[in-house]
C-alpha positions as MATLAB code, in Angstrom:
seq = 'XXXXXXXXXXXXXXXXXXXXXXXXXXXXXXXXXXXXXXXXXXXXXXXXXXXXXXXXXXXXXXXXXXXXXXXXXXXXXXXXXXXXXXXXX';
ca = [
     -62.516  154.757  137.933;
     -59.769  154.634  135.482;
     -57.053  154.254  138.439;
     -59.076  151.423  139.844;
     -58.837  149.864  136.617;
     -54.860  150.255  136.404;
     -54.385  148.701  140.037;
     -56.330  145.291  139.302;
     -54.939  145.074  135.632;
     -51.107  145.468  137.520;
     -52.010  143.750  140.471;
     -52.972  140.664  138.343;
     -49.430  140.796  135.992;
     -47.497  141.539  139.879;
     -49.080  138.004  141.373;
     -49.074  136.042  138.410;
     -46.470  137.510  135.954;
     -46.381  134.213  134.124;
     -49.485  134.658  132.961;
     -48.308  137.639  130.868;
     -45.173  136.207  129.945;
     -47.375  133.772  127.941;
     -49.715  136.296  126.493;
     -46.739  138.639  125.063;
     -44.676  135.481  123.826;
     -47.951  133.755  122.104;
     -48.877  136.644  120.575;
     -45.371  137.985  119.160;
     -45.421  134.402  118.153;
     -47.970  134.918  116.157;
     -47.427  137.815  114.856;
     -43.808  136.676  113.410;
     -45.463  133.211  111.880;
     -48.071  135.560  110.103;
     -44.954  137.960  109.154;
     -46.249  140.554  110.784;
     -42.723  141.616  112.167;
     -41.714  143.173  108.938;
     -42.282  146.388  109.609;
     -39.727  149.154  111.802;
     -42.579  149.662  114.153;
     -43.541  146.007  114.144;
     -39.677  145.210  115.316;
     -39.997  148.033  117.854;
     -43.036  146.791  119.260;
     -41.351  143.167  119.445;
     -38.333  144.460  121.670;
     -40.451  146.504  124.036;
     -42.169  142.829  124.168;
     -38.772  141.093  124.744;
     -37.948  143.488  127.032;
     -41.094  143.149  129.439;
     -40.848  139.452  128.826;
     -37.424  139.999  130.822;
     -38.757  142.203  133.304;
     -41.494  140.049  134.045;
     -39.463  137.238  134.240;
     -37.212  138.689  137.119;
     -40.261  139.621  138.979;
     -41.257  135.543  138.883;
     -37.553  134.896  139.993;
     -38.285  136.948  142.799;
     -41.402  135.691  143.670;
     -39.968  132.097  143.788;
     -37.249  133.448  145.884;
     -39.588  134.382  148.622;
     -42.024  131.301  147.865;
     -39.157  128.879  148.129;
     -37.663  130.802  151.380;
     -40.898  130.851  153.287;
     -41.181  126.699  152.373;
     -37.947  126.529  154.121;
     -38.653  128.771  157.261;
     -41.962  127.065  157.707;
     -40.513  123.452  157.799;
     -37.622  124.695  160.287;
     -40.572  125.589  162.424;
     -42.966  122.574  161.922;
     -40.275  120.113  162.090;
     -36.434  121.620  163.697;
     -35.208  120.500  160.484;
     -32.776  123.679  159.290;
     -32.198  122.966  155.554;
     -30.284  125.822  154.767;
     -27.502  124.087  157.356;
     -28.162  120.337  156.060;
     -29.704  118.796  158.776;
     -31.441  119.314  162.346;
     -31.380  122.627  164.467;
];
């Protein structure tokens, strides 16, 4: 069960890793306005935070990559129109 748990849970963060770009920004957010960041381990915790924050970030890059490239393909297609060349097929 535990495993089953792990793939939804990563699944979600892989489609939608904006979601938990928000959720680790808002909450180091609020953890430095309370000044909960004082701390070594608190700082720590913060850069493994930044760092996923970048990782996630890369894998909505991607995603946008393929999002924006399939728009494309699809109106070359539906229409002749090649807009990677600037004009029709």
């Amino acid at each position: 069960m535990p495993a089953t748990l792990s793939f939804w849970f990563g699944l979600g963060l892989n489609e939608v890793p904006f979601v938990g770009i928000y959720v680790l920004v808002a909450s180091t957010a609020l953890a430095a306005a309370e000044g909960d960041l004082e701390s070594p381990g608190a700082k720590v915790a913060a850069a493994v935070a930044a760092i996923v924050t970048v990782g996630l970030a890369v894998s909505a890059w991607r995603g946008l990559g393929v999002l924006i490239t399939s728009v494309v393909d699809t109106r070359v297609l539906i229409k002749g129109d090649d807009l990677r060349c600037g004009g029709a097929v």
